[in-house]
TIFI-837198 format. One record per atom (N, C-alpha, C): x, y, z; residue in three letters. Coordinates in steps of 0.02 Angstrom, whole numbers, plus 50000, padded with zeros to 5 digits. Layout:
BEGIN
XYZAla ...
//
This chain:
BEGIN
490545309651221Unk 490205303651197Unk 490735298651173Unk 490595291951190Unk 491225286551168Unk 491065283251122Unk 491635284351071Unk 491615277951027Unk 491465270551026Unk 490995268251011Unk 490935260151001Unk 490875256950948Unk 491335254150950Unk 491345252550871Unk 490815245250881Unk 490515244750824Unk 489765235350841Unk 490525230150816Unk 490385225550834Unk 490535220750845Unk 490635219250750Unk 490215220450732Unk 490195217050655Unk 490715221750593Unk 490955226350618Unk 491665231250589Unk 492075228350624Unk 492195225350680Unk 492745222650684Unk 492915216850687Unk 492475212950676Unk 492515204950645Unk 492585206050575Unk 492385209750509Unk 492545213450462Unk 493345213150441Unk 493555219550493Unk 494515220850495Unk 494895213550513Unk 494645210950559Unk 494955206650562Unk 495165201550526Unk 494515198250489Unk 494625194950423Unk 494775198150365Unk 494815202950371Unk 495245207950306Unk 495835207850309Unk 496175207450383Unk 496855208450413Unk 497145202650397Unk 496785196950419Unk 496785190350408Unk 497315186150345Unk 496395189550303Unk 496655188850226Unk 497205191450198Unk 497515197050201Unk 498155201750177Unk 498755198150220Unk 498745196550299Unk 499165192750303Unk 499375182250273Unk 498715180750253Unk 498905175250221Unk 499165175650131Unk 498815182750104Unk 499285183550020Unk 499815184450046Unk 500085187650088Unk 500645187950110Unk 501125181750112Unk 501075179050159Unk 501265172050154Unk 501255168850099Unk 500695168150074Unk 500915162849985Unk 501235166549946Unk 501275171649944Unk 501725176249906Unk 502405173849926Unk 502625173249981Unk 503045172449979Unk 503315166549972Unk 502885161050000Unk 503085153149987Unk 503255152849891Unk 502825157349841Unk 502775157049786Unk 503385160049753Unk 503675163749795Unk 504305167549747Unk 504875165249788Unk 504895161849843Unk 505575157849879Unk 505215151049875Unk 504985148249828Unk 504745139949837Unk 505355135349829Unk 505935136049820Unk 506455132849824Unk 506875130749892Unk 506835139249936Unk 506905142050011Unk 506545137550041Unk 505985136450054Unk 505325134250060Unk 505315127950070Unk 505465123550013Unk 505275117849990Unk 505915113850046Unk 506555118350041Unk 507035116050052Unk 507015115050146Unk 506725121350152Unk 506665120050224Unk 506115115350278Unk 505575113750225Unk 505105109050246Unk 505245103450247Unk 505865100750200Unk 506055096050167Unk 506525093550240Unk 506895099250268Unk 507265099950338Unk 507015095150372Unk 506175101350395Unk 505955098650433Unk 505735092550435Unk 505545088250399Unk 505055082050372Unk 505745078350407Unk 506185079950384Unk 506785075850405Unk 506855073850478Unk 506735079950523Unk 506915079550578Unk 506365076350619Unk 505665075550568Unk 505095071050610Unk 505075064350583Unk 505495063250535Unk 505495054050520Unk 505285053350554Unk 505775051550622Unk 505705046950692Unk 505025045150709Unk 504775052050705Unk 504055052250736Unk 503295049750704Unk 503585052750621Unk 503065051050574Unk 503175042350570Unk 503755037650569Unk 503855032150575Unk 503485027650637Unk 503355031050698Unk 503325029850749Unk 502605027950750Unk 502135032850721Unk 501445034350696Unk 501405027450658Unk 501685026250591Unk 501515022750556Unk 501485015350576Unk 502055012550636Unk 502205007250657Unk 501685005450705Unk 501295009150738Unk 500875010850792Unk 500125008950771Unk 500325013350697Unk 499445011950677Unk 499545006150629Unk 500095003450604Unk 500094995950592Unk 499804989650630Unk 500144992150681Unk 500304985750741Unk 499664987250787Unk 499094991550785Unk 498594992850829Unk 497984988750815Unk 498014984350751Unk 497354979750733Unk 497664972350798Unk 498694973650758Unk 498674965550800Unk 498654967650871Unk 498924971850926Unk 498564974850975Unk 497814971951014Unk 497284976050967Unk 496904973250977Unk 496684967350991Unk 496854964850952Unk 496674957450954Unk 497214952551020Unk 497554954551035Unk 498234951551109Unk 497694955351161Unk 497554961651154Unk 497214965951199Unk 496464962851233Unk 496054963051192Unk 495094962651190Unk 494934953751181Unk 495494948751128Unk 495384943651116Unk 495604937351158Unk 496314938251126Unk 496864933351140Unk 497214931351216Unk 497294936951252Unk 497404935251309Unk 496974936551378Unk 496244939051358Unk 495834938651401Unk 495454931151384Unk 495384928051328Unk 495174920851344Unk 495794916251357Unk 496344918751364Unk 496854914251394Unk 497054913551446Unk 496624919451509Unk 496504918951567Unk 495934916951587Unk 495274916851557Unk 494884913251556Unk 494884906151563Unk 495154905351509Unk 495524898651486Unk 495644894951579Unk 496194895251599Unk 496374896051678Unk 496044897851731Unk 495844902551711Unk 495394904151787Unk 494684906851752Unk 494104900151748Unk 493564904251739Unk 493034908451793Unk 492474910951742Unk 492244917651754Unk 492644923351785Unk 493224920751770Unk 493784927351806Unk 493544934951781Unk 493394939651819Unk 493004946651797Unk 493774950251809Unk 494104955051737Unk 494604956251741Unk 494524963951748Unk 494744966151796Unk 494864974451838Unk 495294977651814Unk 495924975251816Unk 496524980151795Unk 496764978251760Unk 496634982551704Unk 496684980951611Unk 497334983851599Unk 497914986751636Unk 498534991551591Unk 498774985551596Unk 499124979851660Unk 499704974851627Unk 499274970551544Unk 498574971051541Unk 498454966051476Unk 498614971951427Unk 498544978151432Unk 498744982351380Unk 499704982351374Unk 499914982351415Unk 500584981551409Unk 501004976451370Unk 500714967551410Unk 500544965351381Unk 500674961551286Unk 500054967251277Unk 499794965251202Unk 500254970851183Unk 500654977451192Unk 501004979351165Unk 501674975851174Unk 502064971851199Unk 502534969551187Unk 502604963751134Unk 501724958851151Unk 501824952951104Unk 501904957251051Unk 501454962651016Unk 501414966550967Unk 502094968350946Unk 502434971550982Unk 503144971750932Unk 503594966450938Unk 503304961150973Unk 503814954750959Unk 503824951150915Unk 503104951350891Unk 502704946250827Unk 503174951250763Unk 503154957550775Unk 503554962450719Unk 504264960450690Unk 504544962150758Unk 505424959550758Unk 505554953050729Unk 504864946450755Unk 505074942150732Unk 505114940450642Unk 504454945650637Unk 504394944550547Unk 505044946750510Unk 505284952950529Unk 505794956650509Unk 506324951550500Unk 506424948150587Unk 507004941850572Unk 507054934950529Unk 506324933450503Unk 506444928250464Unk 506384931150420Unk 506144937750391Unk 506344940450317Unk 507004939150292Unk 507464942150340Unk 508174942850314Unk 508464936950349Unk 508174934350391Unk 508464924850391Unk 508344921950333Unk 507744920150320Unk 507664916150271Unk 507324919550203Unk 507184924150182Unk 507144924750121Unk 507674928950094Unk 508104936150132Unk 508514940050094Unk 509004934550069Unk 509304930750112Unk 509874926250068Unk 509834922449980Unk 509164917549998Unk 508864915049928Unk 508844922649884Unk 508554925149893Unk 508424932249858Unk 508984934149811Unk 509594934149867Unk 510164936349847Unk 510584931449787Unk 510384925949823Unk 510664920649770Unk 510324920349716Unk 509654919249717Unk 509384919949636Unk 509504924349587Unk 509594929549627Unk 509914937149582Unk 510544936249564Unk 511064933149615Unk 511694931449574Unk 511554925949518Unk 511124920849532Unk 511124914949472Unk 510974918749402Unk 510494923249429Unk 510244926849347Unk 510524930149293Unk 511104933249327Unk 511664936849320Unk 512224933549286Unk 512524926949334Unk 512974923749300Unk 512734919049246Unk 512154918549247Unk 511904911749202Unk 511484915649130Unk 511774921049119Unk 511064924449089Unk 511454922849013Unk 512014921848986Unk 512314917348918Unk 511814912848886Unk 511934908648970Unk 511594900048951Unk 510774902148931Unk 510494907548996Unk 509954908248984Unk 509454913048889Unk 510154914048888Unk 509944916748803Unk 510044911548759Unk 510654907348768Unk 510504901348735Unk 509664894148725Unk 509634895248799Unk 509024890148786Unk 508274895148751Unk 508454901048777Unk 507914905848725Unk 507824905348655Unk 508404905348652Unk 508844902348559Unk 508484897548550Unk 508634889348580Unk 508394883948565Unk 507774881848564Unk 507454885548636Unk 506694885748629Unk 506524887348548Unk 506454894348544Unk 506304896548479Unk 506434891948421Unk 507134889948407Unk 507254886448372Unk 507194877948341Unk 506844876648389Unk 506364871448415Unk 505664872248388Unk 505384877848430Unk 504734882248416Unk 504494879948331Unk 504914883648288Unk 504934884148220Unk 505214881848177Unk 505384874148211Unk 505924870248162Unk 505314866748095Unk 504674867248124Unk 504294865548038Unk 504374870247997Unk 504684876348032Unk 504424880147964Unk 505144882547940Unk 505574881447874Unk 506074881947866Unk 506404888847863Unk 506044893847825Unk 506014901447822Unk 506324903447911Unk 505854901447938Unk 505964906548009Unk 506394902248033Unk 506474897448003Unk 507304892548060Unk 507844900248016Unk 507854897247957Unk 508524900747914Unk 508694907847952Unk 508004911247956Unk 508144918447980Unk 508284920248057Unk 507984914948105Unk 508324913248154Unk 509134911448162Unk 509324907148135Unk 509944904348131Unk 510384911148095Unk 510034913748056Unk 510754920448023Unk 510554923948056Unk 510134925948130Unk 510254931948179Unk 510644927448234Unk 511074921048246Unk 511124917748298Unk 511764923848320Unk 512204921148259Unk 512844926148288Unk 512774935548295Unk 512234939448267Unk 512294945048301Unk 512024943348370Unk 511704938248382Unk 511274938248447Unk 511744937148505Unk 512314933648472Unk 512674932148517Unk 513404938248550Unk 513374939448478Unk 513954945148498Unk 513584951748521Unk 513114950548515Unk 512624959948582Unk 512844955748647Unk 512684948948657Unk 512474947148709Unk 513294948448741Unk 513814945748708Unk 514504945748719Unk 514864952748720Unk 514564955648696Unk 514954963848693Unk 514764968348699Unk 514054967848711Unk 513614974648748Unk 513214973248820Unk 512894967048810Unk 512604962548860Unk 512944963148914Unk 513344957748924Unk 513624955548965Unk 514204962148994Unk 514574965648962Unk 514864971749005Unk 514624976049027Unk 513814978848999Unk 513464981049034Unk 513314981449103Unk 513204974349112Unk 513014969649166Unk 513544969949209Unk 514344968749212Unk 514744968849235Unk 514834975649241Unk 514724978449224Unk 514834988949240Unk 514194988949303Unk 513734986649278Unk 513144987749353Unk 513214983949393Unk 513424980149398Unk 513714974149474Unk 514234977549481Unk 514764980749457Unk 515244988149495Unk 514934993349538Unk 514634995349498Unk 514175000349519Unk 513854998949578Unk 513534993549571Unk 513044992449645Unk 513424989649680Unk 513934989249667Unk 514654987449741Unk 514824993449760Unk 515004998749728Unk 515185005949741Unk 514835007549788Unk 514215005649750Unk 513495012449782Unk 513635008449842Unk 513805003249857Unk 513454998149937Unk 513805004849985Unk 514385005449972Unk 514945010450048Unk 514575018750030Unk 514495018449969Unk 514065026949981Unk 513385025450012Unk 513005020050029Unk 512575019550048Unk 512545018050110Unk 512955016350155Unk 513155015950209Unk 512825019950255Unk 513125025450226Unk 512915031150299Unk 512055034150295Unk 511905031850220Unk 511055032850234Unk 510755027750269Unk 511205021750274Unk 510765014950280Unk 510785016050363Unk 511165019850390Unk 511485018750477Unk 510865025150482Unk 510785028650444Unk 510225032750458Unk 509275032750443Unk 509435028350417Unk 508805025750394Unk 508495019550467Unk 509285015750500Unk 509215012350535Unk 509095013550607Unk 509415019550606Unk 509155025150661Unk 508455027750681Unk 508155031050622Unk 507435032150619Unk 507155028650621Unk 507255021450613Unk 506765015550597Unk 506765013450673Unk 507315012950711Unk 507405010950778Unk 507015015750826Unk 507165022550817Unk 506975029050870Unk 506125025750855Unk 505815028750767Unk 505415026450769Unk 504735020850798Unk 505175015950807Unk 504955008450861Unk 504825011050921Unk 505185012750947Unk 505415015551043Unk 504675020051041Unk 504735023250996Unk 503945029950992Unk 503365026350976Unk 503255020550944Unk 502935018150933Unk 502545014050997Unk 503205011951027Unk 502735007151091Unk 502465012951136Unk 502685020051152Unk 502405024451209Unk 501885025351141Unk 501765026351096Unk 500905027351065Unk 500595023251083Unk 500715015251075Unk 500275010051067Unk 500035009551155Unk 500515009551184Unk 500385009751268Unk 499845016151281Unk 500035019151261Unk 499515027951292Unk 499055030551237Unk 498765024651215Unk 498525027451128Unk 497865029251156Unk 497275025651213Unk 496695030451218Unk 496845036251246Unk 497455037451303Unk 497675044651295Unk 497545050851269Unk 497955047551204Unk 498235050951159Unk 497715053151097Unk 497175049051116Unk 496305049251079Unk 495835053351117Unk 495965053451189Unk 495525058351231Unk 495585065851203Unk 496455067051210Unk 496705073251219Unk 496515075451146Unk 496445071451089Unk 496385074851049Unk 495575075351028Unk 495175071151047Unk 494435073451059Unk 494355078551105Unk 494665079251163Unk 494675083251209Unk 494785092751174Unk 495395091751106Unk 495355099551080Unk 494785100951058Unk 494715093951004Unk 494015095050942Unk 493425098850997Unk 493095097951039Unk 492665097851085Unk 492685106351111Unk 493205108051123Unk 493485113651163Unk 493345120051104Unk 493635116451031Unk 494025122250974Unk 493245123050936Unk 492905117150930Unk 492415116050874Unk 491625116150921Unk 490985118750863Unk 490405117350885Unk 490345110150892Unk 490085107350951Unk 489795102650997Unk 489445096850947Unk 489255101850902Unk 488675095350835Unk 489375091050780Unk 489695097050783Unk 490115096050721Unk 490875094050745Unk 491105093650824Unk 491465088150840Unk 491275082350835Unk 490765080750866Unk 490345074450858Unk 490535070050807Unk 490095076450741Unk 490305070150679Unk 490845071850652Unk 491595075650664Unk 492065073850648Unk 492325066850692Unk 492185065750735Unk 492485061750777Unk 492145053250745Unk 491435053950736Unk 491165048450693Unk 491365045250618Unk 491685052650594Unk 492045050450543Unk 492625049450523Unk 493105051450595Unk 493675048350601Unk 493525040750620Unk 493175038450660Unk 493205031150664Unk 493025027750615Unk 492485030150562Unk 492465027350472Unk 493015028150471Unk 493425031650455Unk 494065033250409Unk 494605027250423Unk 494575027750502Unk 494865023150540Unk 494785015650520Unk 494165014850507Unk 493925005250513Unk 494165002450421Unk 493865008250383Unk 493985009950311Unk 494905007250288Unk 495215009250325Unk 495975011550324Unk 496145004950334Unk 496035003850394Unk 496344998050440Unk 496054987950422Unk 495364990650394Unk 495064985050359Unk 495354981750313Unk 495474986950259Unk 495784987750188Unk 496694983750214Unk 496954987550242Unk 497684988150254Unk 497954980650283Unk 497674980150322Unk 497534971350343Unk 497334965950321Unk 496714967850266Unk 496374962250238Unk 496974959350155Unk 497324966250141Unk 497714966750097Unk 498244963450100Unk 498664962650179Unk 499414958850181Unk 499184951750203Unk 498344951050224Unk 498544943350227Unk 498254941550161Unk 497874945350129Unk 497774941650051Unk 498544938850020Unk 498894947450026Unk 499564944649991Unk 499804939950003Unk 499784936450075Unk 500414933450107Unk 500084926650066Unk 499494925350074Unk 499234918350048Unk 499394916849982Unk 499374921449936Unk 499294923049886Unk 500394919749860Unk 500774924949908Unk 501264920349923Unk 501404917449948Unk 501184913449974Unk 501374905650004Unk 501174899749957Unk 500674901849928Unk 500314896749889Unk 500494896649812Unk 500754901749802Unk 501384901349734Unk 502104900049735Unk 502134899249813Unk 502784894749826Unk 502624887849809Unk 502424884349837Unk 501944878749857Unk 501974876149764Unk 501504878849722Unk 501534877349649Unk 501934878849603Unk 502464882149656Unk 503154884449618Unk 503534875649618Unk 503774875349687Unk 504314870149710Unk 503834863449689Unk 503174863049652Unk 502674856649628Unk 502924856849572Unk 502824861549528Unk 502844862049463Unk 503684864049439Unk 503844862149470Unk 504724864149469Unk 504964873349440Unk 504744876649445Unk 504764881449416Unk 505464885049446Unk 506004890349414Unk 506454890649445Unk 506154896749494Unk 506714898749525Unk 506964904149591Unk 506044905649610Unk 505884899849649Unk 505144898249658Unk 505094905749726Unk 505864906349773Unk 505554912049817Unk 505674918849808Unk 506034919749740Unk 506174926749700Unk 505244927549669Unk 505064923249630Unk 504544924349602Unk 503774923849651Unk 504054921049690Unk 503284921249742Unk 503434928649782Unk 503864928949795Unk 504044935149840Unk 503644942349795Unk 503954941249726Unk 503874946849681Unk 502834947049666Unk 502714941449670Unk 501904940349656Unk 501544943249712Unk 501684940349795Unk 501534942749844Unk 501624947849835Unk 502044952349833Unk 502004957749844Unk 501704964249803Unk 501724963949717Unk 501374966949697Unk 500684963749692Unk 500384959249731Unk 499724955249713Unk 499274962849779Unk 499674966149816Unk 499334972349872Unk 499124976649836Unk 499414977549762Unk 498864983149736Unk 498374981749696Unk 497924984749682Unk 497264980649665Unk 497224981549570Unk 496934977849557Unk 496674978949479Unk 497664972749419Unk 498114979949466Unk 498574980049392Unk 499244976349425Unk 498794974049511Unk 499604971249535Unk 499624964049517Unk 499184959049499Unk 499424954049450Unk 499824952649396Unk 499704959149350Unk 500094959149279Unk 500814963049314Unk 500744968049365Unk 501424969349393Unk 501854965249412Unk 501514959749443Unk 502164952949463Unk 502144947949412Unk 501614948149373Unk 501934942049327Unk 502154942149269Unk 502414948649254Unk 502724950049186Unk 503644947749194Unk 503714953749242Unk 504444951149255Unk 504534945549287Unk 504094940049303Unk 504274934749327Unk 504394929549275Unk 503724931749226Unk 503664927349185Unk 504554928349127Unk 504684935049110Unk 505344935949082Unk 505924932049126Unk 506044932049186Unk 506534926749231Unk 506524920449227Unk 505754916849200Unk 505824909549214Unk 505984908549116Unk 505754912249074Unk 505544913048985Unk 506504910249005Unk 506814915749032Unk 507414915749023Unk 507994907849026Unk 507624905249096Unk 507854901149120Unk 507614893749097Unk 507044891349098Unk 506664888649040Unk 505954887249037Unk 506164889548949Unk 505614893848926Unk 504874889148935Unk 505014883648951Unk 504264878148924Unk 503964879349002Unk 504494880749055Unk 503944883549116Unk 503694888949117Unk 504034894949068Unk 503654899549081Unk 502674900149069Unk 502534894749019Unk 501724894448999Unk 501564889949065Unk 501964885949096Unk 501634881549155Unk 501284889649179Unk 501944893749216Unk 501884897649275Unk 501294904449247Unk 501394904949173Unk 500504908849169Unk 500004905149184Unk 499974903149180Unk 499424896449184Unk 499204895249247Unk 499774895149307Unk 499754895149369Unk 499414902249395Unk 499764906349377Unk 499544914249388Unk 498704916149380Unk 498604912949306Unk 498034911949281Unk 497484910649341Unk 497624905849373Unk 497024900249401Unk 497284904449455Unk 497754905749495Unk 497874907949556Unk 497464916349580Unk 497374918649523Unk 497034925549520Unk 496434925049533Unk 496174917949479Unk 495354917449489Unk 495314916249551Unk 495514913749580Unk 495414908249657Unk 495424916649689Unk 495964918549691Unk 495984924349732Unk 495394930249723Unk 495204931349661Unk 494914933749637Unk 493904932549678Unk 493894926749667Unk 493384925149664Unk 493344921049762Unk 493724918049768Unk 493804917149834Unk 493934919449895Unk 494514919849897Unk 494964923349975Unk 494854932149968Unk 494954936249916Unk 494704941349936Unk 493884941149952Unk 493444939649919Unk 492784943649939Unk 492594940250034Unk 493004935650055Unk 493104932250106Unk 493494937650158Unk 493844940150123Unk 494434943950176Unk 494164952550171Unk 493894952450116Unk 493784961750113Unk 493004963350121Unk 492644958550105Unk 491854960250105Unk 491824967850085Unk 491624969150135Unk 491284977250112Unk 491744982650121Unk 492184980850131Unk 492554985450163Unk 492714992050139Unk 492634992250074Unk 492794998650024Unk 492205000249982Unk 491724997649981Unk 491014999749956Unk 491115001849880Unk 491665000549847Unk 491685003749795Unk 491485000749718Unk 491015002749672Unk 491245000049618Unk 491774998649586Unk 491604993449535Unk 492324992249495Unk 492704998849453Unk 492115003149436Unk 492355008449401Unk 492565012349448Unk 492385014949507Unk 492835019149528Unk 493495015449556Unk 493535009949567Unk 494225006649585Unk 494545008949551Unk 494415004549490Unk 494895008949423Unk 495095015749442Unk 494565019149447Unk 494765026949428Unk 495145028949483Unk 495225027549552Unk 495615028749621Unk 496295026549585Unk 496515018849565Unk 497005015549550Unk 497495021549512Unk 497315021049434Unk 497325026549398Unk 497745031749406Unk 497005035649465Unk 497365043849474Unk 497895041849543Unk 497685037549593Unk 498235038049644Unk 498955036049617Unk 498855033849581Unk 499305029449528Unk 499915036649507Unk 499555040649450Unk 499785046749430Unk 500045050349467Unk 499705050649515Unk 499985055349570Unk 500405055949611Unk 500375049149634Unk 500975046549691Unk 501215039249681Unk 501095036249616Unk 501645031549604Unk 501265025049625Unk 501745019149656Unk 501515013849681Unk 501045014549737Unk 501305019749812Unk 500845019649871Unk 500295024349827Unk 500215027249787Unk 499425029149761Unk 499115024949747Unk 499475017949692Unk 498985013749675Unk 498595008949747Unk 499275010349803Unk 498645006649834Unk 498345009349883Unk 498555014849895Unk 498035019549957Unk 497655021449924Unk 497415022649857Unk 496805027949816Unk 496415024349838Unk 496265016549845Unk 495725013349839Unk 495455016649914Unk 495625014149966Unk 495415017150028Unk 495095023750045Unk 495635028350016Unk 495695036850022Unk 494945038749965Unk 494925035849902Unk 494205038049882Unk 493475033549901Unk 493655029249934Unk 493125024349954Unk 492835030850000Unk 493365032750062Unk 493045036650110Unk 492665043550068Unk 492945045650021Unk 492695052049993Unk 492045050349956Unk 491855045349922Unk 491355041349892Unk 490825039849928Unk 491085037950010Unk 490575035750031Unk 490115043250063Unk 490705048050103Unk 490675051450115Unk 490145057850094Unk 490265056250025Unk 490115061949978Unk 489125058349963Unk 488895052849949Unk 488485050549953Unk 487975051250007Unk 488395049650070Unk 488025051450116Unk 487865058850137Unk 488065064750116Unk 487915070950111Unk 487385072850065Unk 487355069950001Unk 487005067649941Unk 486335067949969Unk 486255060849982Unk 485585056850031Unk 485245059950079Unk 485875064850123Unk 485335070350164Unk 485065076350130Unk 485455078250094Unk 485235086150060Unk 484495082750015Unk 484495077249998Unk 483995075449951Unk 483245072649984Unk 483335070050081Unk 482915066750108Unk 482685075350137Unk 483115081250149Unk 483205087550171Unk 482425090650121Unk 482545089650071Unk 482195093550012Unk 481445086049977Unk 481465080650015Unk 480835078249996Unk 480925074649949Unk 481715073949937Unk 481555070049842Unk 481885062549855Unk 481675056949821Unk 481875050649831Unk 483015048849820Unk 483035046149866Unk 483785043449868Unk 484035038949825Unk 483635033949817Unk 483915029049758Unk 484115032849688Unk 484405030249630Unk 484995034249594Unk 484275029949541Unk 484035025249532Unk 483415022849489Unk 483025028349490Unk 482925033049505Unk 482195037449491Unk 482375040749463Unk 483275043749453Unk 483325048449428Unk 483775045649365Unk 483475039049348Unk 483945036849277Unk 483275038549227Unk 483365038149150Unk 482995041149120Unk 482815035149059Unk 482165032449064Unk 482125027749035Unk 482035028048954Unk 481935031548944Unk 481835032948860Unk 481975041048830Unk 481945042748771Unk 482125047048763Unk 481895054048760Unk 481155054248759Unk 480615058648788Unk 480375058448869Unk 480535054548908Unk 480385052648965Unk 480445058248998Unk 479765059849036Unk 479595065649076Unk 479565063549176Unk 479805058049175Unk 479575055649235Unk 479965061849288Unk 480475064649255Unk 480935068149327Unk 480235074349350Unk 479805073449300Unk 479325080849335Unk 478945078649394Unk 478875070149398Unk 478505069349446Unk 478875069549530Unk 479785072249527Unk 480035070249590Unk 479685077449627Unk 
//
């Protein structure tokens, strides 16, 4: 008589086998996590190129689109109408070259025309920062010339103020302008490597952007193969949320910024304010994270101009002021609409924890990354609850008074 073992003892062993070989494994990641850490750390290294390549790809795939589906099929239109267009790879080709040309070119007027100013305002700040404690002095001393008390006590801190500034200040300062001359030649050989990955990166980027439904088949093509038929489906539905979510946000965000700096240039070089493209640069750019990137660019801006003089620094709050509302109240709900579905309180709370967690890119990917989990999580909500008969709206189940029996009627 032969042994048969059922099917259900050995689906059993197997996930028993399973399990003992994965404690295994964390066991060991847990007592060599240094081994570990060090060798992942390897590897991560050796996929820059690639992970760069990804990132440039799914940057450059909104403007894509738009050279692809928009821009240069009504510009053959344009020329030859009702033209019915057949062979779509040269317009995909195409829109991937304008696509990394429009790139290269941003890159080139970055360091054409803003790294230089940049550079120079940072030297002015540096060499001028004496004078600039002096008119701080005078402001103040100006400030409070009705009131005789705070002149006197002003005036007998002039000379310690001056000798920190002269004998701790200022060599300080001259020890870190050493320093960041030093560091420039030790930094060299990261910078030739950084410039490497960033280049390989590009090159990988255009074979994604060129072969990207490809590269979308083959990987619907596993989901389909590996996964039940219901539940590829809606992974695949909720990669394209994740997708529109991501890409909405990520886009609607650099041209807010960019307006946001241009137009504080603009009331910079009006209102005479100094190093107008150090401080717009610094606004634009923390103006991408949401909630706390206003007070992020205009604190230290506002300390650069306090420095330089002080009676612009209340112009340029003032400017900041009105420029937030406008933005606030204008150009974003224009540029983001719905895009993140989120309350103000959970903004906050994404900001916050992405914040804690991972620094600056938390504060501004949380918003995105919990929008999708928010929405996500709701819509699971709404079925388990339409599943079981009971009403969806979040009103039936608020509680109007303090004996209120209404939840017996769901």
């Amino acid at each position: 008589m032969k042994f048969k073992p059922e099917k259900k003892y050995i689906y059993w062993g197997l996930t028993a086998f399973l399990v003992i070989i994965a404690c295994l494994i964390v066991s060991f990641i847990v007592y060599n996590f240094s081994s570990f850490y060090k060798g992942l750390s390897n590897f991560a290294s050796v996929l820059t190129p690639v992970i760069n390549g990804f990132l440039i790809a799914y940057l450059l795939s909104p403007l894509m689109d738009f050279f692809e589906y928009t821009g240069i099929p009504a510009l053959i239109r344009m020329f030859r109408k009702n033209c019915e267009i057949k062979n779509k790879k040269p317009i995909r080709y195409i829109s991937v070259f304008l696509s990394v040309l429009v790139l290269l070119l941003v890159i080139y007027a970055f360091f054409q025309l803003l790294v230089p100013q940049l550079v120079t305002s940072i030297k002015s700040i540096v060499n001028s920062f004496p004078e600039y404690a002096n008119n701080v002095y005078a402001f103040l001393e100006n400030l409070f010339k009705d009131n005789p008390d705070l002149e006197q006590l002003i005036s007998s801190y002039s000379g310690d103020i001056n000798k920190f500034i002269n004998e701790n200040l200022m060599p300080q300062a001259n020890k870190m302008l050493s320093s960041v001359s030093s560091g420039i030649f030790v930094g060299i050989s990261n910078g030739i490597s950084f410039l490497k990955n960033l280049l390989l990166g590009l090159i990988l980027s255009i074979y994604i952007l060129a072969s990207r439904d490809l590269f979308l088949g083959q990987f619907r093509k596993i989901l389909f193969a590996v996964l039940n038929k219901r539940v590829a489906k809606d992974i695949v539905v909720e990669m394209h949320f994740i997708n529109a979510t991501f890409q909405n946000y990520i886009v609607s965000s650099i041209v807010d910024s960019t307006i946001i700096g241009i137009l504080c240039f603009v009331v910079c070089l009006i209102l005479g304010i100094p190093f107008p493209t150090l401080i717009s640069v610094i606004v634009g750019v923390t103006n991408i994270i949401p909630f706390f990137g206003p007070f992020l660019g205009a604190i230290p801006s506002a300390i650069l101009i306090l420095l330089a003089e002080p009676i612009k620094c209340i112009y340029f709050l003032i400017m900041i002021l009105v420029l937030q509302q406008f933005d606030g109240n204008f150009i974003k709900p224009k540029l983001f609409g719905s895009s993140t579905g989120l309350p103000g309180f959970w903004v906050l709370f994404s900001i916050i924890v992405g914040g804690g967690l991972f620094g600056i890119a938390g504060m501004y990917l949380g918003v995105p990354v919990f929008a999708v989990i928010y929405i996500y999580t709701k819509k699971k909500i709404h079925k388990e609850l339409s599943s079981k008969g009971l009403p969806t709206s979040t009103r039936d189940y608020i509680l109007t008074g303090r004996n209120d029996n209404h939840l017996d009627s769901l």
